[in-house]
N, C-alpha and C positions, 0 to 999 in steps of 0.2 A: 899338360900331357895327359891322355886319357889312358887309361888303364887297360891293360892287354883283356881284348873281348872277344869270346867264341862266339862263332857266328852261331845263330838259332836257328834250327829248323823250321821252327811254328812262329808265328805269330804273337806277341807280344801283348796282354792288356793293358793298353797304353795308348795315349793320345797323346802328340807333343807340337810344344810350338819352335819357330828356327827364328833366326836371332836379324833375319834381313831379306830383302829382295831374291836374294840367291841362297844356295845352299852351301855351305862352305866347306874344306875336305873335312873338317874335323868332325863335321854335321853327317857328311855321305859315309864318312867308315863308322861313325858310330848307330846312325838307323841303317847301316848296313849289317852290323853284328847283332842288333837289336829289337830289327825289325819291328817296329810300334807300327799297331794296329790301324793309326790314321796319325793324320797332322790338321791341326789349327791355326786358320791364316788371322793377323793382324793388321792395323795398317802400317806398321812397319814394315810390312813384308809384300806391300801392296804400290807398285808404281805404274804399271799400265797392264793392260788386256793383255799383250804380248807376252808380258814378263809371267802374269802368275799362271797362265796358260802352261808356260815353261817350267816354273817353280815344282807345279800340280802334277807333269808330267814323269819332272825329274823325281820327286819322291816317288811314286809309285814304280820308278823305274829301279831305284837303288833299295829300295825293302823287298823288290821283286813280287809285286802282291799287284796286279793288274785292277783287283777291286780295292784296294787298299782307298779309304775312304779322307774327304778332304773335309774340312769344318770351317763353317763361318759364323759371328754373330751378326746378323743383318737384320737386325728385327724393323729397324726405320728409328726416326726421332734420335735421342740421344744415340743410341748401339747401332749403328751402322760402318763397317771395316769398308766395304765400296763407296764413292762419295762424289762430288763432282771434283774436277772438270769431267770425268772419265764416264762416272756411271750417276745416275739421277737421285737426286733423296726421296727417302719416302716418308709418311709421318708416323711419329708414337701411335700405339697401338690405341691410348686412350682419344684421339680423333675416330677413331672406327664407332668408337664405346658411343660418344658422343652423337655419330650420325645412325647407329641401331636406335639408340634413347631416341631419335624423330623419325627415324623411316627403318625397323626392323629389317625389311628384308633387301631396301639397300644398303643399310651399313653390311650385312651378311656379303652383298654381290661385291661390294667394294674391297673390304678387305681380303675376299677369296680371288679378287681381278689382281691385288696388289702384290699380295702373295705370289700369284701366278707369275706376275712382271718378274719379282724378285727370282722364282726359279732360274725365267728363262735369262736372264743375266750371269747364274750361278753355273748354270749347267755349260752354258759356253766357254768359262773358265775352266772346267773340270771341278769345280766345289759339286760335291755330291748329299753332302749335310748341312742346314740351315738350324741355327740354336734360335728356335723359337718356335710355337709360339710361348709367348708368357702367359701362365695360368693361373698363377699369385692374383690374391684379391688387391684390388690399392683402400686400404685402410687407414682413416685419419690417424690412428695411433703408428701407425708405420714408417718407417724412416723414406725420406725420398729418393735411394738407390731404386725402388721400385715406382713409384709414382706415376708417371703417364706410359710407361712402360709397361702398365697394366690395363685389361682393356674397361675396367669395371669395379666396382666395386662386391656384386653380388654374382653367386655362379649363372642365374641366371641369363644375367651377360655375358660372362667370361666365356662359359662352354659354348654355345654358339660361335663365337666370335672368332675359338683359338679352334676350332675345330674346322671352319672356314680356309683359317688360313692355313692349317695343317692340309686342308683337304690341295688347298690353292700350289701351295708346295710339290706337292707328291703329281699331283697333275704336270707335272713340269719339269719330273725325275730327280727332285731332289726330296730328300726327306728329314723330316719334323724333327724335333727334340725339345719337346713338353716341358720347361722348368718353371720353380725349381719344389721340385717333389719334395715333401710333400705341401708345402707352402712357404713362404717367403713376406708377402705380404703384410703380415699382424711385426715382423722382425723389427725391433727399436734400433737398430744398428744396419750398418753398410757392413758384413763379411768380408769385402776386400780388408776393410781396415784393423775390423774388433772382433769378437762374438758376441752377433745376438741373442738374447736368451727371451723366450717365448712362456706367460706364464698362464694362460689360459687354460680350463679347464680340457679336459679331453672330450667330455660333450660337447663344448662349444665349438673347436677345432676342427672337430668333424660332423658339426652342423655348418661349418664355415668356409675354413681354410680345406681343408681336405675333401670338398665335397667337390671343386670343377675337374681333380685327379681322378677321383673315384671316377669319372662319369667320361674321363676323356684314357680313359687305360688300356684302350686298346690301342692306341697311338702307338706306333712300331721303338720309339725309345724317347730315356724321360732323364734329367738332368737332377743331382739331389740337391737340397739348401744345407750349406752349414750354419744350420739353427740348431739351439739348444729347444727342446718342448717340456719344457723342465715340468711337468707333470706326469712324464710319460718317463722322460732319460734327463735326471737332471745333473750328470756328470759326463755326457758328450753330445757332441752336434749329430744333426742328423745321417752327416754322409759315414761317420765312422760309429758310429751308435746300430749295436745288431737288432734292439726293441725299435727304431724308428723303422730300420731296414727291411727286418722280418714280419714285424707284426703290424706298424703302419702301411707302408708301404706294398710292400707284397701278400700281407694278409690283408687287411682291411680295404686297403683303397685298390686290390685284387691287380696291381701292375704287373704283367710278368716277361715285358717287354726287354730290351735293354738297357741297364742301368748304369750311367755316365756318374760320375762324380762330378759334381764343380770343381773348380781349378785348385788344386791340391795346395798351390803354393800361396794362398790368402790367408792372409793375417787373423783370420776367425779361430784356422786351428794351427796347434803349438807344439813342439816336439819335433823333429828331424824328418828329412822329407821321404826316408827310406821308411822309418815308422810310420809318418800316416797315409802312405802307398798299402802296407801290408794290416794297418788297421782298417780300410775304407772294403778291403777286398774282405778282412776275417767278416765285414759286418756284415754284404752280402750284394756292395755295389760287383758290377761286374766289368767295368773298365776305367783307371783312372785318366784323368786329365791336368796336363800340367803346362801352361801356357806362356810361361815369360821368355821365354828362348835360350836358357841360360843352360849351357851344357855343363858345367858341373851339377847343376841342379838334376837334369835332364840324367847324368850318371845316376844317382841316389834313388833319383825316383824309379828309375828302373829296377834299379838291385830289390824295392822292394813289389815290385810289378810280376805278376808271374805269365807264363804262355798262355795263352786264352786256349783256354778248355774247358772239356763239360756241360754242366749247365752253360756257362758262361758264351763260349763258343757257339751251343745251340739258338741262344738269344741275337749272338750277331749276327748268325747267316741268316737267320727267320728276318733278321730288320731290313739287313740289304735284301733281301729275296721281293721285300715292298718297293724296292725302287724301280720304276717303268720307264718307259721310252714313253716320251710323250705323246698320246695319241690324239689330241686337237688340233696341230699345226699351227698356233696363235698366228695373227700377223701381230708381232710387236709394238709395230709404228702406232698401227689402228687402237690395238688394246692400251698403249700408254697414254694417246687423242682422249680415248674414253673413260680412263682412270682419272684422269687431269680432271679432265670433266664435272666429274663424279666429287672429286676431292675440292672443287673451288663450288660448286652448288652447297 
């Protein structure tokens, strides 16, 4: 039984995931009193074109928010929620990394073509946010949650690459989300399961890890890591730490985009999920995210979510305000002919 809910006027900062293909009542009166900011699809909630078309339409119907924004992770390789029979795979991002390392400025055309595919797939559905690109170095000391996921090792690589395919996105009315701020890569641990703790200097860090964010910060919104940078916060991770939030991130690597939390409910961080909702916001993220589809969950985490306002609010309109109508007209058939292509040469 869910708890008697006043409906909200505003807007919720809040991202949530639903528990299946459909919305269930319990699902529609509760992002109807609670209206969350967006929804993130999985592939449990994924069974043909029809259906999420349906899914995509009904949320933004029952929050009453006509731009009320839809989330996917579709990076390719491992993270992809679209898949066959229905929709085509595409590869980890470290094939791109690979085919810049021999021909720079087609690995560049390739993954900004691939990208592109991916929008025009997303936008058909009504997904209007794509969780990628990855900006994490992939680092021998690193755990392999990140690994080909990543397109490089050095930003060199990286920023090219994830800028490409951010650019590939946005061309195709969907838009980017840059993770995970401020690095991920160096992490000895998978945050789904543990906390990593990160012990490198802060020069290093931001001769390193922090330098493909610095350089890709005008990307219209960025994803945080819960990492510990125990040099910097050596008693919280980054999405709930106000030094990674304030002074790394917004100060230093100058992001002033919109700032996503990773998925609240990961075993990195500890405490009740109404506390680290209202810790992630003191610190200075500006919407959280919470994915497993679980409505008591989904309760708590609201309780400690507040209306998206202020700074907060001004960061979300400015990001959607980047989303366009695509003005190339792709033919699909042709550009997927030519991706294939590109990706077997």
């Amino acid at each position: 039984m869910l708890p008697l809910l006043r409906r909200s006027m505003s807007v919720r900062a809040l991202i949530v995931g639903c528990a299946g293909p459909q919305l269930t009542a319990a699902e529609r009166e509760f992002f109807t009193a609670v209206r969350p900011w967006g929804l993130i699809l999985f592939k449990r909630n994924i069974e043909s074109s029809e259906q999420v078309s349906a899914l995509t339409q009904e949320f933004r119907r029952v929050v009453g928010y006509r731009q009320a924004p839809v989330l996917i992770d579709q990076e390719g390789g491992r993270v992809q929620r679209l898949g066959p029979p229905h929709w085509p795979s595409f590869p980890p991002a470290a094939s791109f990394g690979e085919a810049y390392n021999r021909d720079p400025a087609r690995g560049l055309e390739a993954v900004k073509l691939g990208a592109r595919l991916i929008a025009a797939e997303l936008a058909a559905l009504g997904i209007t946010i794509d969780c990628m690109p990855v900006a994490d170095l992939r680092l021998p000391e690193g755990h392999g949650i990140i690994g080909d996921r990543a397109y490089g090792a050095t930003s060199e690589a990286v920023v090219p690459l994830a800028r490409a395919a951010a650019e590939g996105l946005m061309g195709g009315g969907v838009l980017p989300v840059v993770k995970h701020i401020p690095g991920h890569g160096r992490a000895n641990a998978d945050s789904h399961e543990s906390l990593p703790v990160v012990s490198t200097s802060l020069e290093d860090l931001m001769r390193t890890d922090f330098e493909p964010f610095r350089r890709l910060n005008d990307l219209p919104i960025a994803m945080t890591a819960h990492v510990v940078y125990d040099k910097i916060d050596s008693s919280q991770p980054g999405t709930i730490s106000k030094r990674i939030v304030q002074d790394v991130i917004r100060g230093y690597i100058g992001f002033d985009g919109l700032l996503l939390t990773d998925d609240i409910s990961m075993k990195a961080l500890t405490g009740g999920l109404q506390h680290r909702a209202e810790m992630a916001i003191k610190a200075g993220c500006d919407i959280v995210l919470h994915c497993n589809g679980s409505l008591d969950e989904m309760v708590e985490v609201a309780a400690g979510s507040p209306e998206l306002a202020g700074k907060a609010s001004q960061r979300a309109k400015a990001a959607l305000a980047q989303r366009k109508r695509p003005l190339d007209n792709v033919n699909v058939a042709e550009a997927r002919a030519r991706f294939s292509a590109m990706i077997a040469a």
